[in-house]
C-alpha positions as CSV (number, residue, x, y, z in Angstrom):
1,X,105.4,128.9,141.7
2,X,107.5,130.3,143.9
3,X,109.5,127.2,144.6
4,X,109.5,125.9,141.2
5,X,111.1,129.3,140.0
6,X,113.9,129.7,143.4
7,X,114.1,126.8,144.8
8,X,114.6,124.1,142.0
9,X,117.0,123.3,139.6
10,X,116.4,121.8,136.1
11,X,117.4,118.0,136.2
12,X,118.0,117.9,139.8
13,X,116.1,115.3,142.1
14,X,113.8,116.5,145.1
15,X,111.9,114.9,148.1
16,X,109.2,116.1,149.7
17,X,109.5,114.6,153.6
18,X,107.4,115.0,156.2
19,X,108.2,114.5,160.4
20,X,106.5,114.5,163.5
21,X,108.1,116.5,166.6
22,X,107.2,116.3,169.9
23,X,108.7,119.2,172.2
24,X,108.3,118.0,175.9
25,X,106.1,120.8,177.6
26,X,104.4,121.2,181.4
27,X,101.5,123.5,182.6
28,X,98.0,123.0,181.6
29,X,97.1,126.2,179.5
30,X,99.2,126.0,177.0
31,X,97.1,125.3,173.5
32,X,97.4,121.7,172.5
33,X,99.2,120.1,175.8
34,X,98.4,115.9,175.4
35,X,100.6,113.2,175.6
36,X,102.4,112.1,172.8
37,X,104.7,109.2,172.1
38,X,108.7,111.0,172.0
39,X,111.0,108.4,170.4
40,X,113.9,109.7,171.7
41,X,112.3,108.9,175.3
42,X,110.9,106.2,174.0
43,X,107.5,106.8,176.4
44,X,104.6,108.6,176.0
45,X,104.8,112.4,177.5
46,X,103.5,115.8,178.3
47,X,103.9,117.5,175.1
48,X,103.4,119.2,172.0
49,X,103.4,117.9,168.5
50,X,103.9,119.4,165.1
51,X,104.1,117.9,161.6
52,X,106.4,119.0,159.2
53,X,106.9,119.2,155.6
54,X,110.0,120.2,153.3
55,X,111.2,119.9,150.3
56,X,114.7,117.9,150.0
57,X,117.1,118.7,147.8
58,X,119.2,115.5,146.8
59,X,121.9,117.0,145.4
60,X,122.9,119.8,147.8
61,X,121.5,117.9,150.6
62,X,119.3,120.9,152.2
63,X,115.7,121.3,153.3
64,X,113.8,123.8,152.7
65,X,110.5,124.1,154.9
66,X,107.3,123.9,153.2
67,X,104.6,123.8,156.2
68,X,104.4,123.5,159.6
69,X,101.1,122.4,161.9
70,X,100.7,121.9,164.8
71,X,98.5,118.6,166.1
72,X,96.1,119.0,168.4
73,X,93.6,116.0,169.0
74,X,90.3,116.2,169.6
75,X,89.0,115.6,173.1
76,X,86.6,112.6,172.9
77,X,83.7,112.3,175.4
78,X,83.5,109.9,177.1
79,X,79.7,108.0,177.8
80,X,79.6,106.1,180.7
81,X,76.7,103.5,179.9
82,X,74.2,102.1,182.9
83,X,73.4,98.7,182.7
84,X,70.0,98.2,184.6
C-alpha cells in the first residue's frame, strides 16, 4: 500500500528488477563466506552475495529498493561410497 500510495504515479510505467551482488570478502567467520562467480572479475571468488529487488520508475529513471537478501547456500555433505 505503501508504494502504491508514495511511490507511484497514475499512468506512469514501472519495473520491478532484481540483481545479484557479490562483495569480495576474506576471513572465515563471517556468516555466508562461499565462493561466488563476480562478473566484473570474471572468476569465481571469496565472497558474499545478496539479491536485490526494486521497483524502477521509467519515467524518472530512479529505483527505489524493495528487498534485500542475502544468499547463503546450503552446505551439502558429502558421502564418500566404498565399493567392496
Amino acid at each position: 500500500m505503501f508504494i502504491k500510495t508514495h511511490l507511484t504515479k497514475k499512468g506512469s510505467i514501472y519495473l520491478l528488477g532484481g540483481d545479484e551482488v557479490v562483495v569480495s570478502k576474506s576471513g572465515k567467520h563471517t556468516y555466508g563466506v562461499d565462493r561466488f562467480y563476480s562478473s566484473i572479475q570474471n572468476q569465481v571468488i571469496k565472497s558474499l552475495a545478496f539479491l536485490n529487488l526494486s521497483l524502477i520508475s521509467v519515467e524518472t529513471r530512479k529505483a527505489y529498493p524493495l528487498s534485500t537478501q542475502q544468499i547463503v547456500r546450503d552446505k551439502k555433505k558429502v558421502v564418500s561410497k566404498i565399493k567392496v
